[in-house]
PDB file with SEQRES, HELIX, SHEET and CRYST1 records, atoms N, CA, C and O in Angstrom:
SEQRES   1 A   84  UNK UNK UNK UNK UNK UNK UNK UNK UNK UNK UNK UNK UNK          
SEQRES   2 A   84  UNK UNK UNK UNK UNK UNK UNK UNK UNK UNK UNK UNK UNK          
SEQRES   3 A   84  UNK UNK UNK UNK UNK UNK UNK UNK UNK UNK UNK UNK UNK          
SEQRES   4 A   84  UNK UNK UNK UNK UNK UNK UNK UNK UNK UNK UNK UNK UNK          
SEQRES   5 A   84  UNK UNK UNK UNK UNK UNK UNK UNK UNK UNK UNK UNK UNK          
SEQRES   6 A   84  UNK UNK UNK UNK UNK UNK UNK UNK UNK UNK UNK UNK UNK          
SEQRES   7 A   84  UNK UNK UNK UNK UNK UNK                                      
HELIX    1 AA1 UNK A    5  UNK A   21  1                                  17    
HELIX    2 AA2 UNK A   31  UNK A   55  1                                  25    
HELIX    3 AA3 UNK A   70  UNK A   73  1                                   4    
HELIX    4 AA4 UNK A   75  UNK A   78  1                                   4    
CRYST1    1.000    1.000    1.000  90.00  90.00  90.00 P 1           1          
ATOM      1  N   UNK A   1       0.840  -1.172   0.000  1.00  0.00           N  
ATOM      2  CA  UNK A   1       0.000   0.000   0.000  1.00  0.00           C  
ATOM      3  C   UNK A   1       0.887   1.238   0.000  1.00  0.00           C  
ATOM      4  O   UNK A   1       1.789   1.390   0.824  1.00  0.00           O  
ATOM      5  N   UNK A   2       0.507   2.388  -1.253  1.00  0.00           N  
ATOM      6  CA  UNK A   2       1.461   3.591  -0.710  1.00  0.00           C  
ATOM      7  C   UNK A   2       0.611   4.603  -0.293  1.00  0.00           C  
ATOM      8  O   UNK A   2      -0.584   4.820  -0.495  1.00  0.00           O  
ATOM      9  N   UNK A   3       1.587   5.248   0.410  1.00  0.00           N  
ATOM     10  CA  UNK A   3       1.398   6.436   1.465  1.00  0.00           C  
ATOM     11  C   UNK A   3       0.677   7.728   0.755  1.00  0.00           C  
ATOM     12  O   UNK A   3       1.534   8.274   0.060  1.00  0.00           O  
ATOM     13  N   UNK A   4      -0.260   8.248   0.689  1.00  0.00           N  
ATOM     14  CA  UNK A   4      -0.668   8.905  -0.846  1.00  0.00           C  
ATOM     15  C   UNK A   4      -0.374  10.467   0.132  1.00  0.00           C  
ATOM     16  O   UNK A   4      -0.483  10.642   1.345  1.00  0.00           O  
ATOM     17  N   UNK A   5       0.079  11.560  -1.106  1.00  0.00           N  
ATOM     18  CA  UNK A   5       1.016  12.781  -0.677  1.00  0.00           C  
ATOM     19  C   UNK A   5       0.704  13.334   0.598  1.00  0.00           C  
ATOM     20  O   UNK A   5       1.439  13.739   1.499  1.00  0.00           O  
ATOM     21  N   UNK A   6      -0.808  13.255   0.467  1.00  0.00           N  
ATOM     22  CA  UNK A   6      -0.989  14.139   1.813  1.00  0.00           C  
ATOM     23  C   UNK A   6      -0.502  13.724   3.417  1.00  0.00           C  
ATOM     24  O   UNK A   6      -0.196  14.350   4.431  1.00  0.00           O  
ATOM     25  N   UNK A   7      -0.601  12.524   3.079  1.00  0.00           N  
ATOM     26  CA  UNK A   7      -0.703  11.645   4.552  1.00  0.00           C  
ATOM     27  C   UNK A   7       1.369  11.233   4.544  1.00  0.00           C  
ATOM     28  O   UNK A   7       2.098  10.866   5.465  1.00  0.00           O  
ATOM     29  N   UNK A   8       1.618  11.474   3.337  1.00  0.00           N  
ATOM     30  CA  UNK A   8       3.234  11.812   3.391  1.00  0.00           C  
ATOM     31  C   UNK A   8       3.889  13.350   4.285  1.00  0.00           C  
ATOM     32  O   UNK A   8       4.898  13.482   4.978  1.00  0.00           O  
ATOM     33  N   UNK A   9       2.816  14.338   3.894  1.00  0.00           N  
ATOM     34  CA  UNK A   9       3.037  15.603   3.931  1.00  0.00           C  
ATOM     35  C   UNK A   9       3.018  15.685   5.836  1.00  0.00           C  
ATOM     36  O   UNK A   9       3.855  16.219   6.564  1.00  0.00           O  
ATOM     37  N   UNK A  10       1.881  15.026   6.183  1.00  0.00           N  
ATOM     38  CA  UNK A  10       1.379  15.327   7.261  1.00  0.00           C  
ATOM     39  C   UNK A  10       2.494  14.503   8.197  1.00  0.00           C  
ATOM     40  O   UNK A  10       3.231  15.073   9.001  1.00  0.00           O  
ATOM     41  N   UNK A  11       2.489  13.168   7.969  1.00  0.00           N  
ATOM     42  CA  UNK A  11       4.208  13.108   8.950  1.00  0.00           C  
ATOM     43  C   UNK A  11       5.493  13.869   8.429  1.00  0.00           C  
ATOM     44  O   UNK A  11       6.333  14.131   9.290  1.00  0.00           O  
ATOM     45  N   UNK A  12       5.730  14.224   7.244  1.00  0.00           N  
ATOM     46  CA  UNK A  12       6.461  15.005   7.411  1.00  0.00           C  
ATOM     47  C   UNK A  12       6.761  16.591   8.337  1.00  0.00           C  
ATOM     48  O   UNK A  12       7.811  17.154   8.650  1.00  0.00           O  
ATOM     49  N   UNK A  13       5.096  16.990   8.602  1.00  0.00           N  
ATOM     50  CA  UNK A  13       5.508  18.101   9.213  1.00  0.00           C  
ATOM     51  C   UNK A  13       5.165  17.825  10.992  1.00  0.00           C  
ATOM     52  O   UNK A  13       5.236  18.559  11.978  1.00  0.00           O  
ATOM     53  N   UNK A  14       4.751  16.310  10.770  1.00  0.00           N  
ATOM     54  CA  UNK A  14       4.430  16.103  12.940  1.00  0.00           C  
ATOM     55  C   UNK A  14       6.132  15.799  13.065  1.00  0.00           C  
ATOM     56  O   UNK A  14       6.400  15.816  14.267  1.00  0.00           O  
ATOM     57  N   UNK A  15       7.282  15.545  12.304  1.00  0.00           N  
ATOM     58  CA  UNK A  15       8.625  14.972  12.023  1.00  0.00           C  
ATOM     59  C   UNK A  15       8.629  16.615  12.433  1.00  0.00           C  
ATOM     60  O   UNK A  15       8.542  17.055  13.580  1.00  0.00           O  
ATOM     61  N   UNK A  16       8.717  17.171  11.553  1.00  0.00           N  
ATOM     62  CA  UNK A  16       9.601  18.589  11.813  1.00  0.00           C  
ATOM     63  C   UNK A  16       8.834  19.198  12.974  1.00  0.00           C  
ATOM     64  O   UNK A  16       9.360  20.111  13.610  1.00  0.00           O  
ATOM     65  N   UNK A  17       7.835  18.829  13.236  1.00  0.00           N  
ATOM     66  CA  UNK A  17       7.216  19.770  14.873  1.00  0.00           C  
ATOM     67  C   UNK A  17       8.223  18.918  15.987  1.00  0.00           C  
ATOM     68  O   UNK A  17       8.893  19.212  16.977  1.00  0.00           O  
ATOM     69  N   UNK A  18       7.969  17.929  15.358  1.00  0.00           N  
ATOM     70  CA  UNK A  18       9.018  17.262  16.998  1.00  0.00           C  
ATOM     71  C   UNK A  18      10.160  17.559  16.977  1.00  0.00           C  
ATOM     72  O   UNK A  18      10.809  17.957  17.944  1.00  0.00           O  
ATOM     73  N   UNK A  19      10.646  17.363  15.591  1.00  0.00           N  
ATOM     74  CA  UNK A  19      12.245  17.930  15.889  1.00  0.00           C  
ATOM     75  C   UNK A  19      12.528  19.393  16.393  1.00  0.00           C  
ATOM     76  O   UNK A  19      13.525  19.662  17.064  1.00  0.00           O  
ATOM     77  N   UNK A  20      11.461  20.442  15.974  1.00  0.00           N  
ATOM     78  CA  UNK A  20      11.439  21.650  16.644  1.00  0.00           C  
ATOM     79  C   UNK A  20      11.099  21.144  18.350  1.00  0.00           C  
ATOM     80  O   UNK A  20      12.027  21.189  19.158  1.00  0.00           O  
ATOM     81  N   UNK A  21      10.015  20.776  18.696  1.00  0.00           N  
ATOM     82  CA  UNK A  21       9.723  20.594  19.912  1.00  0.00           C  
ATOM     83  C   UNK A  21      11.358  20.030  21.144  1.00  0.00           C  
ATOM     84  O   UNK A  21      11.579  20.303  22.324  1.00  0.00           O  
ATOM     85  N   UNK A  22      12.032  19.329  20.289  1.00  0.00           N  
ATOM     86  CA  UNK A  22      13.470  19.254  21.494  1.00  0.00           C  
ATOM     87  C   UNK A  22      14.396  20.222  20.852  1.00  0.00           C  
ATOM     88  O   UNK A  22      15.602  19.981  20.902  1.00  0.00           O  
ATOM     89  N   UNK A  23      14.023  21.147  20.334  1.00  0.00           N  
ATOM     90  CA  UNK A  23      15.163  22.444  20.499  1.00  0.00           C  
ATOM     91  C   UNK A  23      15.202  23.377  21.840  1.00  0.00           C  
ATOM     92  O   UNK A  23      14.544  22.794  22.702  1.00  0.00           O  
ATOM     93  N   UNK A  24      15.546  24.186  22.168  1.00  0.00           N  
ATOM     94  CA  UNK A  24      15.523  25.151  22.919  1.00  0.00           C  
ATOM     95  C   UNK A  24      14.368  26.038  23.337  1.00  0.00           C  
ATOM     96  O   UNK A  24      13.854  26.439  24.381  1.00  0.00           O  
ATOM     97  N   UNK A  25      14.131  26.204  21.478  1.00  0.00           N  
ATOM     98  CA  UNK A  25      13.050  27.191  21.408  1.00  0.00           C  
ATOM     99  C   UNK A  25      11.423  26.286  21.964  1.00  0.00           C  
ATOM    100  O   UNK A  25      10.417  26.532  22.629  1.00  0.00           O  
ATOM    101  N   UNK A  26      11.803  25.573  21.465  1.00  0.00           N  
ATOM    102  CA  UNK A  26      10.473  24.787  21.812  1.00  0.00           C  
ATOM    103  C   UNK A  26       9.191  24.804  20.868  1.00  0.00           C  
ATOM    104  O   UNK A  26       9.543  25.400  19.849  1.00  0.00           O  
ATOM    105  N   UNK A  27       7.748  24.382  20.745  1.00  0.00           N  
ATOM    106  CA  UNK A  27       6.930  24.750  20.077  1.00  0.00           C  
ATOM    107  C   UNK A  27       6.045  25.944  20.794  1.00  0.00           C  
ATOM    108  O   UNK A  27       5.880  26.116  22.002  1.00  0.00           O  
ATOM    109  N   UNK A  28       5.470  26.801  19.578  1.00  0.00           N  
ATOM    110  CA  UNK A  28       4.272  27.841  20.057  1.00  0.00           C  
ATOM    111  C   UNK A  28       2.982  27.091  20.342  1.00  0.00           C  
ATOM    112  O   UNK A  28       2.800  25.914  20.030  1.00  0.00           O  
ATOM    113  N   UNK A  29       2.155  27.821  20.923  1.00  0.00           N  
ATOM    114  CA  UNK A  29       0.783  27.379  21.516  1.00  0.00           C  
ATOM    115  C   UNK A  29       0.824  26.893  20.250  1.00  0.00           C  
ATOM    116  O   UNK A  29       1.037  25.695  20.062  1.00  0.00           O  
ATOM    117  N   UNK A  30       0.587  27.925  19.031  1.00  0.00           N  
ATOM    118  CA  UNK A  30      -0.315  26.992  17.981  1.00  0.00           C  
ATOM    119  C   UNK A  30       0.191  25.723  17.281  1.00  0.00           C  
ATOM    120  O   UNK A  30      -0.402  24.908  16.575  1.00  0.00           O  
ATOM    121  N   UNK A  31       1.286  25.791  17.631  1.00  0.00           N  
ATOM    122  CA  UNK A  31       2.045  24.647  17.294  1.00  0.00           C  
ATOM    123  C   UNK A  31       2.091  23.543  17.274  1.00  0.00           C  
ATOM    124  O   UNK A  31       2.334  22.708  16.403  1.00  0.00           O  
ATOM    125  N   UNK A  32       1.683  23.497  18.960  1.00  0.00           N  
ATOM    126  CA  UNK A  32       1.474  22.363  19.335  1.00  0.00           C  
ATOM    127  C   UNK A  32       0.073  22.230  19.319  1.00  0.00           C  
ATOM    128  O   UNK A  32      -0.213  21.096  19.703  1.00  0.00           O  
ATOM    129  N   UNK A  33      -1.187  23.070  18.970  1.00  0.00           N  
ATOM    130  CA  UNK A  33      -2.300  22.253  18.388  1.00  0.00           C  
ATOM    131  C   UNK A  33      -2.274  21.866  17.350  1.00  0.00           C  
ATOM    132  O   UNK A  33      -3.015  20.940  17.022  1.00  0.00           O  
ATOM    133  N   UNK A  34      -1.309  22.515  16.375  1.00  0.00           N  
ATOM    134  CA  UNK A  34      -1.415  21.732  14.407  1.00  0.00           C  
ATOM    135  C   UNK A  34      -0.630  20.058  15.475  1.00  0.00           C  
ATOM    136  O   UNK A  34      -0.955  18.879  15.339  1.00  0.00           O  
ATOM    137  N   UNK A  35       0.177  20.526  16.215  1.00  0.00           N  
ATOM    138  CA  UNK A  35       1.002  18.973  16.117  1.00  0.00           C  
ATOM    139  C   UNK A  35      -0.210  17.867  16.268  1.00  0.00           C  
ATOM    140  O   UNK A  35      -0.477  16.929  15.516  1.00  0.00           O  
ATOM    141  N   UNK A  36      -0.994  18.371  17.749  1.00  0.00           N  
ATOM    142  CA  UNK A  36      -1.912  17.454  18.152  1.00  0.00           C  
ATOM    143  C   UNK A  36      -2.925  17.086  17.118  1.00  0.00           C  
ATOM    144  O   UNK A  36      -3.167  15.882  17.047  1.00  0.00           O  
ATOM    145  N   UNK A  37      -3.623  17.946  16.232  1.00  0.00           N  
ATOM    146  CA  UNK A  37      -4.576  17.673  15.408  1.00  0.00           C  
ATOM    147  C   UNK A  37      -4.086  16.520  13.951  1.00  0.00           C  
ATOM    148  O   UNK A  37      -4.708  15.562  13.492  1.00  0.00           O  
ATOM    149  N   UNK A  38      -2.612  17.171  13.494  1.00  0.00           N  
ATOM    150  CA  UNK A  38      -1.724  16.102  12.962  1.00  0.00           C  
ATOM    151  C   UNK A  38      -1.744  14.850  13.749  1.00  0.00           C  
ATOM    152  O   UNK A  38      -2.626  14.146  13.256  1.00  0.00           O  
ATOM    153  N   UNK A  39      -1.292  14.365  14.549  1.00  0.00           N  
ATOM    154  CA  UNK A  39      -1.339  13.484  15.402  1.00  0.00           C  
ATOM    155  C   UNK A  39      -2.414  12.533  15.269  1.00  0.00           C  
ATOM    156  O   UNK A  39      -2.187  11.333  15.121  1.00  0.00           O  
ATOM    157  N   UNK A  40      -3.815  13.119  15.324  1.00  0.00           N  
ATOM    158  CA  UNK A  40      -4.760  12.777  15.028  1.00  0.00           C  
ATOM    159  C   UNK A  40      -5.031  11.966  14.072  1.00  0.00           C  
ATOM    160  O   UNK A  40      -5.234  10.752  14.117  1.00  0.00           O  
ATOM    161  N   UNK A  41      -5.026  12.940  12.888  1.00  0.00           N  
ATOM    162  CA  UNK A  41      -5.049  12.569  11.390  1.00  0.00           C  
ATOM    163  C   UNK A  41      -4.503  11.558  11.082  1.00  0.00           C  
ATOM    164  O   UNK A  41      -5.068  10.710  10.390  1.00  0.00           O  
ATOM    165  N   UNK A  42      -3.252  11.426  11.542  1.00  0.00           N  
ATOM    166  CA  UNK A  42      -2.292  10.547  11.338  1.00  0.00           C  
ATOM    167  C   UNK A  42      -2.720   9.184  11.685  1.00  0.00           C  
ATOM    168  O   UNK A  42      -2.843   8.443  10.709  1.00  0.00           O  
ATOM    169  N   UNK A  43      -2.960   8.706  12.758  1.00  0.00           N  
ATOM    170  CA  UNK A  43      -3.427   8.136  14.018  1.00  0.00           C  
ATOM    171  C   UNK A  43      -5.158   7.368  13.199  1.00  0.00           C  
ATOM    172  O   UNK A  43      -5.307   6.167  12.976  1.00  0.00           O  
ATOM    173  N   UNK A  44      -5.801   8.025  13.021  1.00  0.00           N  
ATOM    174  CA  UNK A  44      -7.107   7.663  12.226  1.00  0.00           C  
ATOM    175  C   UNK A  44      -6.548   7.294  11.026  1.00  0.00           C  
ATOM    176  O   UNK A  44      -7.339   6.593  10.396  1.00  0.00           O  
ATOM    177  N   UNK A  45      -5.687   7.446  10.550  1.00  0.00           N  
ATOM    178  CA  UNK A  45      -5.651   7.293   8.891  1.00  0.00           C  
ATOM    179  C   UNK A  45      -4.905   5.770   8.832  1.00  0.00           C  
ATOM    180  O   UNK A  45      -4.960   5.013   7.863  1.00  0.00           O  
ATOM    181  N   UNK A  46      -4.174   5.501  10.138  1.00  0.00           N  
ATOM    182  CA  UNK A  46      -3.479   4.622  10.294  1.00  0.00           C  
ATOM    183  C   UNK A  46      -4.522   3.171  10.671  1.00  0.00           C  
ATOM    184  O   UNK A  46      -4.515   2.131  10.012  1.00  0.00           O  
ATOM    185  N   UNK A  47      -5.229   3.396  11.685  1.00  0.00           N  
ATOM    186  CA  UNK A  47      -6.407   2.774  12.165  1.00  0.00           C  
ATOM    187  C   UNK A  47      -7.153   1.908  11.167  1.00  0.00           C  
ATOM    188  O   UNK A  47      -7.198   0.681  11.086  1.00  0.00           O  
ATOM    189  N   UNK A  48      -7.925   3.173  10.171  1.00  0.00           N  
ATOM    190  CA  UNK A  48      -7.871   2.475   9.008  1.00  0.00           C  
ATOM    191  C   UNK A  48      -7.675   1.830   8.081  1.00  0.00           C  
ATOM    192  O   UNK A  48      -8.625   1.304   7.501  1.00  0.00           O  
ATOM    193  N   UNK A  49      -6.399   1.669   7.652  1.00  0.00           N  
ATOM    194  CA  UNK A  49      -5.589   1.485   7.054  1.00  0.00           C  
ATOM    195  C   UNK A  49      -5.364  -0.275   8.209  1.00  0.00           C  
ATOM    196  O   UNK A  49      -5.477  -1.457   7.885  1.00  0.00           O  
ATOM    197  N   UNK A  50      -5.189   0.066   8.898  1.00  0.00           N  
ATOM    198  CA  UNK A  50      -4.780  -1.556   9.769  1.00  0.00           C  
ATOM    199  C   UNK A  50      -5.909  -2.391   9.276  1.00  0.00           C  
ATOM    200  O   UNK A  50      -5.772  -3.406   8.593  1.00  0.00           O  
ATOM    201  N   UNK A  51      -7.500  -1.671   9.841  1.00  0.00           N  
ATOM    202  CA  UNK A  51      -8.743  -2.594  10.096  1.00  0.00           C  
ATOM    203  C   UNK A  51      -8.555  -2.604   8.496  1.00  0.00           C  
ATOM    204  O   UNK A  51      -8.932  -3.769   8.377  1.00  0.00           O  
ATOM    205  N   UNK A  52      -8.310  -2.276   7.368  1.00  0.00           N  
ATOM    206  CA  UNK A  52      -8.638  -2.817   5.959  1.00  0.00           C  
ATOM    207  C   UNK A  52      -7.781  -4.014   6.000  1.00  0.00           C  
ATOM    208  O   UNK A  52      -8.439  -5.041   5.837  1.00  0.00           O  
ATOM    209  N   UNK A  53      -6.525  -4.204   6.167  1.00  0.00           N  
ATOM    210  CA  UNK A  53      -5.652  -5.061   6.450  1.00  0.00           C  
ATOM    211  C   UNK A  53      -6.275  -6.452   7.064  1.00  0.00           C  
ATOM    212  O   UNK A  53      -6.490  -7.389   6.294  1.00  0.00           O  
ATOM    213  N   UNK A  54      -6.514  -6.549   8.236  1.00  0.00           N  
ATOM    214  CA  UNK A  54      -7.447  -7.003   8.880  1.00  0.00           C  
ATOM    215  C   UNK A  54      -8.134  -7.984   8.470  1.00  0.00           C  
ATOM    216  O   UNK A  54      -7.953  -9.201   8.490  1.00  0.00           O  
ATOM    217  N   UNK A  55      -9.507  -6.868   7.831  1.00  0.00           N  
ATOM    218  CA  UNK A  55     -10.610  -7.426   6.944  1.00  0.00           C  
ATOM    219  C   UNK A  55     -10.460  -8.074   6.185  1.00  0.00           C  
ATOM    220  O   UNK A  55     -11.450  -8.757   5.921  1.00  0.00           O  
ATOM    221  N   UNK A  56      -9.155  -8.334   5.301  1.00  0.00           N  
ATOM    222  CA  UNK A  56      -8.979  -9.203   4.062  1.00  0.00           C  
ATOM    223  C   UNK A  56      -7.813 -10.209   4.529  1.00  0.00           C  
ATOM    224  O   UNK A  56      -7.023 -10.714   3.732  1.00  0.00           O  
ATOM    225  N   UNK A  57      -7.805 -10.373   5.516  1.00  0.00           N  
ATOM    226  CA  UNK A  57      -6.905 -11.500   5.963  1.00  0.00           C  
ATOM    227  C   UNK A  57      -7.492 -13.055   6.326  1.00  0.00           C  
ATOM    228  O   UNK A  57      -8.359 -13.289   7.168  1.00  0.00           O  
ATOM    229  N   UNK A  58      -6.880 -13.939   5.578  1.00  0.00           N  
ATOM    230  CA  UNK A  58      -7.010 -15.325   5.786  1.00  0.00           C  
ATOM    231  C   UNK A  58      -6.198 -15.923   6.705  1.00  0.00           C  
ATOM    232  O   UNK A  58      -4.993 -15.728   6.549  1.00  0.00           O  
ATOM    233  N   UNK A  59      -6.567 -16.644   7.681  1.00  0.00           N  
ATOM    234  CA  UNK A  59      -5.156 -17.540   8.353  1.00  0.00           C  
ATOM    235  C   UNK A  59      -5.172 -18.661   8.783  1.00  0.00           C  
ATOM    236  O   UNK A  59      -6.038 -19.023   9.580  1.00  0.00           O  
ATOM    237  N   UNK A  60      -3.997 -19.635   8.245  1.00  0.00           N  
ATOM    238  CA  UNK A  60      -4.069 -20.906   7.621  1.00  0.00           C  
ATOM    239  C   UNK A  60      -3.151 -21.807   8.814  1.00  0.00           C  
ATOM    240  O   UNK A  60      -1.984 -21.469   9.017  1.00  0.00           O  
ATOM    241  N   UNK A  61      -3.797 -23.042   9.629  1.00  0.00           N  
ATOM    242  CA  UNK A  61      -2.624 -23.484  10.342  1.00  0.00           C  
ATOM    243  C   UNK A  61      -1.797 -24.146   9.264  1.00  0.00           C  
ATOM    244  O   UNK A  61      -1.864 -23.993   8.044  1.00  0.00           O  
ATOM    245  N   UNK A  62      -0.783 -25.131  10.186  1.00  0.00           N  
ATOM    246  CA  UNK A  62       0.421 -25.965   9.311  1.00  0.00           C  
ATOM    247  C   UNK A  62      -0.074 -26.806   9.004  1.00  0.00           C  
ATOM    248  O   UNK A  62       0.721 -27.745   8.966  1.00  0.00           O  
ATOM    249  N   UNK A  63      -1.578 -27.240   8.565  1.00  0.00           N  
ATOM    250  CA  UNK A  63      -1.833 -28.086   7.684  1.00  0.00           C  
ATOM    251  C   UNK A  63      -2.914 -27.939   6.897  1.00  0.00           C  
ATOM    252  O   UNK A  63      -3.888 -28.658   6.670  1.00  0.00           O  
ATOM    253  N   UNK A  64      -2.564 -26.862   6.516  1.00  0.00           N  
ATOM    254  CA  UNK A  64      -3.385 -25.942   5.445  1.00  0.00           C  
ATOM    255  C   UNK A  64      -4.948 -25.470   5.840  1.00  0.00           C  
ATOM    256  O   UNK A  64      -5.666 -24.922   5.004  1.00  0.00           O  
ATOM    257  N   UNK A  65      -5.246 -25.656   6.766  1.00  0.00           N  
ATOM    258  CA  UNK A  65      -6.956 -25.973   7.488  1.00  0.00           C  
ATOM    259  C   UNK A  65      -6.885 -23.911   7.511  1.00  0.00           C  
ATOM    260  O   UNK A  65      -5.919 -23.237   7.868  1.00  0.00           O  
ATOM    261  N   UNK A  66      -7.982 -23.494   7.105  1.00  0.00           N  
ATOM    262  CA  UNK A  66      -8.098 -22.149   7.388  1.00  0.00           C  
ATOM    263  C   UNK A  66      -8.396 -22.078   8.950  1.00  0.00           C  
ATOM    264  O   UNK A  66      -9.085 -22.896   9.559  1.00  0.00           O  
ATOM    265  N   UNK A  67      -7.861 -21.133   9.414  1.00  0.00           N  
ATOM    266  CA  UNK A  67      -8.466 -21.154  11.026  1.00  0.00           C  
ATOM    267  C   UNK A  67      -8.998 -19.684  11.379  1.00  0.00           C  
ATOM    268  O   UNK A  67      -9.375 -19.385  12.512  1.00  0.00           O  
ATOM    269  N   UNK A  68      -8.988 -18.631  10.093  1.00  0.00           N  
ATOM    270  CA  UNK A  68      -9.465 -17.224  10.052  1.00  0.00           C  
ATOM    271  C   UNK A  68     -10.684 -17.008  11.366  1.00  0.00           C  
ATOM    272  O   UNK A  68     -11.739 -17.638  11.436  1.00  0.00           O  
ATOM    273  N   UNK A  69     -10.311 -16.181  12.131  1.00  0.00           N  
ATOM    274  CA  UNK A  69     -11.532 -16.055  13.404  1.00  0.00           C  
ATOM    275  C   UNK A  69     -12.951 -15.571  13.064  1.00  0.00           C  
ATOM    276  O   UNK A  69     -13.367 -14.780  12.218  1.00  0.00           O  
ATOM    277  N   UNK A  70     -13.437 -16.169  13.827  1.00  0.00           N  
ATOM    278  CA  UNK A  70     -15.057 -16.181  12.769  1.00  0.00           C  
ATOM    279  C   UNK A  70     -15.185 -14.496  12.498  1.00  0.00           C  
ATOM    280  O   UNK A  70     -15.443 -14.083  11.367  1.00  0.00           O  
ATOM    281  N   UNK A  71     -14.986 -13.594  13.618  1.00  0.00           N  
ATOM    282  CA  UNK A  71     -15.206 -12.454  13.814  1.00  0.00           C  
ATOM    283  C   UNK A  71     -15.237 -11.258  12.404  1.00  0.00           C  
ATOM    284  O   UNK A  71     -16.093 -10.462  12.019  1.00  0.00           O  
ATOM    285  N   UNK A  72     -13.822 -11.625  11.903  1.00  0.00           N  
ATOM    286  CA  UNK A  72     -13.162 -11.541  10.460  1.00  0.00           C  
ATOM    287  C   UNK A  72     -14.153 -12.050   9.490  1.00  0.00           C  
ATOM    288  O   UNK A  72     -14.820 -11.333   8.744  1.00  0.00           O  
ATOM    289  N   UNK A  73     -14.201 -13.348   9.553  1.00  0.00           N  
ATOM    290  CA  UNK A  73     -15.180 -13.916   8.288  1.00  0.00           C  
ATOM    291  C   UNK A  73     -16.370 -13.671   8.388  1.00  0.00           C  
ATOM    292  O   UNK A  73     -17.087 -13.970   7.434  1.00  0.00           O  
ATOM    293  N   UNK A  74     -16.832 -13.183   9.319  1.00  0.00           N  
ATOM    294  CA  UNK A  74     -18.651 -12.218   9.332  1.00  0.00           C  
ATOM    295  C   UNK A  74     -18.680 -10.768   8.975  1.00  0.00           C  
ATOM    296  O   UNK A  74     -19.655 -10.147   8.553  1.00  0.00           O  
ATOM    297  N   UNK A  75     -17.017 -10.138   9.290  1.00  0.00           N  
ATOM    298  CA  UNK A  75     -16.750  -8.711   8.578  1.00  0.00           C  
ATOM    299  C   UNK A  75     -16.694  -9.055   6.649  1.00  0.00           C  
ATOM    300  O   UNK A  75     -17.166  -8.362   5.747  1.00  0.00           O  
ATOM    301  N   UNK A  76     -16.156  -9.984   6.587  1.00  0.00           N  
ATOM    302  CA  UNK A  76     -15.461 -10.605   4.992  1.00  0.00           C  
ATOM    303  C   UNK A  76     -17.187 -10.959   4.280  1.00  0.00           C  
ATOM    304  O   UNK A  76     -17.430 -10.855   3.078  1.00  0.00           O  
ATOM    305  N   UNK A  77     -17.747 -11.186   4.853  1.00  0.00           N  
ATOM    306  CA  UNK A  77     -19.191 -11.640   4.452  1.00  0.00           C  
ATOM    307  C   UNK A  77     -19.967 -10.697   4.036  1.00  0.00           C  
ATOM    308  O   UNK A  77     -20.616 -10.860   3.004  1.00  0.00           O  
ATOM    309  N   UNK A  78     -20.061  -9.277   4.924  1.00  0.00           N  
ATOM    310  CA  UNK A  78     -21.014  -8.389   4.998  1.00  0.00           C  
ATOM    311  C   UNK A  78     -20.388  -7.267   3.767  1.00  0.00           C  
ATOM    312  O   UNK A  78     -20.926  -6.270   3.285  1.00  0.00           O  
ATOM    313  N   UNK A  79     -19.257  -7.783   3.539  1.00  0.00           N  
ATOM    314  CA  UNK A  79     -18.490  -6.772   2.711  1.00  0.00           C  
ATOM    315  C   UNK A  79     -18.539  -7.257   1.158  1.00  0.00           C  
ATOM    316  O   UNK A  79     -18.274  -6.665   0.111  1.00  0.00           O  
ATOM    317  N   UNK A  80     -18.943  -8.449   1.413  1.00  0.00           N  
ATOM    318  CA  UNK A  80     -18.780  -9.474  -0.350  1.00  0.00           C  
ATOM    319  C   UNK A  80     -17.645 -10.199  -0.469  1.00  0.00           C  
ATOM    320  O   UNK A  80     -17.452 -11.023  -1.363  1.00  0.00           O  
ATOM    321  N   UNK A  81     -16.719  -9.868   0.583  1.00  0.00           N  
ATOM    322  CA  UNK A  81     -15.616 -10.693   0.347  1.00  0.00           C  
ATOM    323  C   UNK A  81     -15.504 -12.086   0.113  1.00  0.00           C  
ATOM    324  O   UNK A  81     -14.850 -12.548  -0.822  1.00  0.00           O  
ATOM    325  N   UNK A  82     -16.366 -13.025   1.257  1.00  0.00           N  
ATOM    326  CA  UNK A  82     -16.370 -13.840   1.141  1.00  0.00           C  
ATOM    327  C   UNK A  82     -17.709 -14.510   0.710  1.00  0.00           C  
ATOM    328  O   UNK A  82     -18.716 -13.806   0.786  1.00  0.00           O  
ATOM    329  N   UNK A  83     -17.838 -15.822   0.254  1.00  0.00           N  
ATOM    330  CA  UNK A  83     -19.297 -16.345  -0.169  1.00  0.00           C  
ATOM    331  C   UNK A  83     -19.482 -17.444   1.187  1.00  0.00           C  
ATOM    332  O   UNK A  83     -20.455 -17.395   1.940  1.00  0.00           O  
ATOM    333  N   UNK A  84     -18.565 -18.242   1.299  1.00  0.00           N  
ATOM    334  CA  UNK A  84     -18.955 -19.088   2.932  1.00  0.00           C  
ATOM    335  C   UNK A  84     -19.648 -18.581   3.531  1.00  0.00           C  
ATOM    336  O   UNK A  84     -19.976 -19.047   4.623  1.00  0.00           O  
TER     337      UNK A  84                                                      
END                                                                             
């Protein structure tokens, strides 16, 4: 999966708030709300990005038997993924 620009952009600048944040100077009030609201963004976008992961996952013991948790295969169902 790639990182599409914005969600590149946005750790790039929670990267440069932190690296400002252990300088001397430190961050400004507003600073540190873009950081926190970044943070956020970041954080949800990631979330997402896992539970899609997740959702389309099969898992197979060592003798090939699917053992996928039902939990998954009732998400995989409601979505079309799966026909079982």
């Amino acid at each position: 999966m790639t990182e599409t620009e914005h969600m590149l952009a946005v750790r790039t600048r929670i990267n440069e708030l932190a690296a400002k944040a252990k300088t001397t100077d430190g961050l400004t009030a507003d600073e540190e709300t873009e950081r926190a609201a970044l943070r956020q963004e970041f954080l949800a976008n990631f979330k997402k990005a896992f539970r899609s992961q997740v959702e389309m996952l099969q898992v197979f013991d060592d003798n090939g038997n699917e053992v996928t948790p039902d939990k998954v295969k009732e998400v995989q169902r409601e979505k079309g993924i799966r026909e079982d």
